[in-house]
N, C-alpha and C positions, 0 to 999 in steps of 0.2 A: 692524411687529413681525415679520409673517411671514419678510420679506428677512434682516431682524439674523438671526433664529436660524437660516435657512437658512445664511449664513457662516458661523456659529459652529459648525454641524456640518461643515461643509465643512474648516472650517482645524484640526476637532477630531482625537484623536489616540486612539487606543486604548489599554491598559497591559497589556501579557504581563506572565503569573508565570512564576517560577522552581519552586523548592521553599521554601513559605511557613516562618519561623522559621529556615531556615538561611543568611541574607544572609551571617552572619561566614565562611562556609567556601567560597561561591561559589566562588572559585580552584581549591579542591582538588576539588569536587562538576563543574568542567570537564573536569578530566583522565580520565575515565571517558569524558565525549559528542567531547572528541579523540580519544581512541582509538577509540573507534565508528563514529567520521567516517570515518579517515584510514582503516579496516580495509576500511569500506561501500565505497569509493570504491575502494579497491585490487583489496581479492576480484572484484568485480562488473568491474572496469574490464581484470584476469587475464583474467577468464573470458570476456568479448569478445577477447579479443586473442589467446587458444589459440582459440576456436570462427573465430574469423576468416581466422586463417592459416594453422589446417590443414584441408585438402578433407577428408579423413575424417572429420572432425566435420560435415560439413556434411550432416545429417541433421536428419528432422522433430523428434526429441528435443531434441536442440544447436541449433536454429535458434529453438524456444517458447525454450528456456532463457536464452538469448541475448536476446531480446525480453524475459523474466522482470527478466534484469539490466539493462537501458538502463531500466525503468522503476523499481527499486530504486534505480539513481545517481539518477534526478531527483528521488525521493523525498527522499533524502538531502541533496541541494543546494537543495531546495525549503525544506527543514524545518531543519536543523542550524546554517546562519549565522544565525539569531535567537536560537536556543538557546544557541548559543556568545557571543552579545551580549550575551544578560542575566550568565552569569556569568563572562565575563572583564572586561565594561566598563560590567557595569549599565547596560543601552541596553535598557531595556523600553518605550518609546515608537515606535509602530507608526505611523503615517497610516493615514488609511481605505482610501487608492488601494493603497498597498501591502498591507495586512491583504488587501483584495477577491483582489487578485491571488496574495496570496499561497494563499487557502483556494479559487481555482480551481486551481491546478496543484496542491495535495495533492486535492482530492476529484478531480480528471479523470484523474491519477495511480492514486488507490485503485481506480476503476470498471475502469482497463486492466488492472492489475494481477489485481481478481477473474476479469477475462475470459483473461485470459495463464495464469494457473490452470486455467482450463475447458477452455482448448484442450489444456493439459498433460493434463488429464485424457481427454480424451477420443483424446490421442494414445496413452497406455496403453491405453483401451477399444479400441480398432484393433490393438494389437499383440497383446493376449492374447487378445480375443473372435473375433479377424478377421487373425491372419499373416498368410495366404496373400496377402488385400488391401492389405495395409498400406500398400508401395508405390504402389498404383494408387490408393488414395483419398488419401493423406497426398502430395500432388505438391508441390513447390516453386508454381509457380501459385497450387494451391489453399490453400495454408498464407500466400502473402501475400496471396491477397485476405481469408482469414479475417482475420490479423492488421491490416492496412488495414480494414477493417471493424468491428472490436470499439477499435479505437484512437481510430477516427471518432464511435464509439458513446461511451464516454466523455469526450470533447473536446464533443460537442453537447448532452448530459449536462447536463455542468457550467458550459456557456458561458453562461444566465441566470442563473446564482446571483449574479455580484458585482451585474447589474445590477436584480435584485430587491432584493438590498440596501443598494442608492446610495439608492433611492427613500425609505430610514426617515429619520425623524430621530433623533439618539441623543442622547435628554434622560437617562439614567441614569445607573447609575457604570458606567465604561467601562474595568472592571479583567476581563480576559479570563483563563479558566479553566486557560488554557496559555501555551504558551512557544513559541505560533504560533496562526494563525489556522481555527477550523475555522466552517462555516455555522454548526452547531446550537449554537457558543457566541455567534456573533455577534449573532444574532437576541434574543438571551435583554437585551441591551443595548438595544435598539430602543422606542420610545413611543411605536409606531403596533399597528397591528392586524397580529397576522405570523400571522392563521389557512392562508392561502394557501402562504407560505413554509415553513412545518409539514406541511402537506398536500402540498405538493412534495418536500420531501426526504424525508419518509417512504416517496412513493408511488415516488420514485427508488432508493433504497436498498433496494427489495422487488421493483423492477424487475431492479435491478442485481445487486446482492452477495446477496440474497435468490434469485434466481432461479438465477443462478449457483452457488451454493452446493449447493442442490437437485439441478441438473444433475449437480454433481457428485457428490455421496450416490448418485446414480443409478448412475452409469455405476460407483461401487466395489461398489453391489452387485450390476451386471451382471459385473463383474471376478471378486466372490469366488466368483458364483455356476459361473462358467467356470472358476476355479481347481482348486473341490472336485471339479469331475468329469473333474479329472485322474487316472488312476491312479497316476502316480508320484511317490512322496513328494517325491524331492528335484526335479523338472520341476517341483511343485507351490510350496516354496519357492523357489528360483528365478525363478516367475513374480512369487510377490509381493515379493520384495527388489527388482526393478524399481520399485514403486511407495513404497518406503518412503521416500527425496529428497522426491516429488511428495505424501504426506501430512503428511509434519513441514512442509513450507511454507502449505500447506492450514492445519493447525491453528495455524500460529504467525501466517498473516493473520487468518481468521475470529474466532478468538477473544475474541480481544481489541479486535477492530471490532466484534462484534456485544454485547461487556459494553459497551464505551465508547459508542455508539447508545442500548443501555437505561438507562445511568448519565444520559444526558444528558436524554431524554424523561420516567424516572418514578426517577430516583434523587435526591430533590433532599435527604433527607435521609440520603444518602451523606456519607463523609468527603471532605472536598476535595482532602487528603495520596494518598487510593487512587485518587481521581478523575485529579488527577496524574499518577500514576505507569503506570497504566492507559495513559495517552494519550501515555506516553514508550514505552512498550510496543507500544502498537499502529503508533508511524508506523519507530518505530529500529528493535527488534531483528528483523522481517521481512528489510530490505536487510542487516544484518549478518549473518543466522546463514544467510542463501539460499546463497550462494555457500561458505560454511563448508561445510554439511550436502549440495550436490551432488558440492562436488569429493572429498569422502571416499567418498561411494556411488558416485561413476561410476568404475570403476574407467581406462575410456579417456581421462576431462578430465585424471584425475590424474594419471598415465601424462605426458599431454602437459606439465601444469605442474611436475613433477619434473624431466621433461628440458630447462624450459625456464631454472628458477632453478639446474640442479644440475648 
């Protein structure tokens, strides 16, 4: 009996949702996640390809931001061809191999991402708290071994989650909360004991995006606190228009990572339409609106991407 149902979890299959109640319109509710695709993938794919071919760019700012964008494309291509599945070809049938794999590269993705944030941030705490240094701490060297470090930190992260969750059997209904796979929906399907699995990703995510996060509240109230004791008004904005790119990214990951985290552990009597949408929010318009909202503030990317389409 044991062997039968071992198979039959094995050869089982998961069900991604779309947007529940609107099957008849799927075609036209695609032409939105196309364009967001095709926009993530360009902006982000631009702004490698200006930061890469011009040496003036190749500075500690443009180098985080560069890393910022190679981890938005993965994001994008991680997440987006399932999305684009269900509603051009109604293909919401996942495998387990694929689903595992798929919710390792968004969560080891997400953990780089908050760390490629911290290091932005803390490349601003160095330029306004600390000029004179900036060069001498922010070295080419030391900026990849950070980035090789915080990359490895998310990749090791995430590397037992698929196979903590090979181990369940999944005797329930196997209709998944999204239109991709994440842990904290996956587990929720499982008819073993997932107290350990619960305890890990919580304790990961407090580690991670939690801890990160904080570092960063940090380092802006060491920023504002260096701003105010500028005397000149306009030195004073100035300073902080440098940081306005690096906050709208800030609030457009965090946010909606840390509703969608508490939707998932204590919203169960949440609408499942906001739940949705929330979790179209938190993985898309991050890699969509990053490259939007730097190339208008940097005034030198844009400079370069004008002269390069125009």
């Amino acid at each position: 009996m044991s062997t039968v149902n071992d198979t039959k979890c094995k050869s089982a299959v998961f069900l991604l949702t779309g947007i529940p109640g609107q099957e008849d319109v799927n075609l036209w509710i695609s032409i939105p996640f196309c364009f967001m695709y095709l926009i993530s993938i360009l902006g982000n794919s631009v702004i490698l390809f200006i930061i890469k071919t011009d040496p003036s760019l190749h500075e500690p700012m443009y180098i985080f931001l560069s890393m910022l964008a190679v981890t938005d494309l993965g994001l994008s291509l991680a997440t987006i061809p399932t999305i684009l599945g269900i509603f051009l070809f109604n293909s919401r049938e996942i495998s387990f191999d694929a689903c595992f794999a798929q919710l390792f590269f968004i969560h080891s993705l997400q953990f780089i991402e908050s760390s490629m944030l911290l290091l932005m941030a803390f490349d601003r705490f160095v330029a306004i708290c600390n000029p004179l240094r900036y060069v001498s701490i922010l070295t080419q060297k030391r900026i990849a071994k950070l980035g090789f470090l915080f990359v490895l930190r998310g990749l090791a992260i995430a590397f037992p989650v698929p196979f903590l969750l090979k181990r369940f059997q999944y005797c329930r209904a196997n209709v998944l909360s999204h239109s991709y796979c994440l842990h904290q929906d996956v587990i929720k399907m499982a008819c073993s004991d997932i107290t350990f699995n619960s305890i890990y990703g919580l304790v990961v995510t407090l580690l991670t995006v939690g801890l990160d996060s904080l570092l960063i509240f940090l380092s802006y109230v060491m920023i504002l606190k260096a701003v105010l004791s500028i005397a000149s008004h306009v030195e004073c904005l100035r300073a902080l228009n440098t940081c306005v790119s690096h906050f709208c990214a800030v609030l457009l990951f965090y946010t909606p990572e840390i509703g969608l985290s508490v939707l998932h552990r204590f919203g169960k009597g949440s609408s499942p339409l906001f739940q949705i949408l929330l979790g179209y929010i938190y993985l898309l318009v991050p890699p969509l609106i990053n490259p939007i909202v730097y190339s208008v503030k940097s005034k030198h990317l844009r400079e370069r991407i004008i002269r390069v389409f125009i």
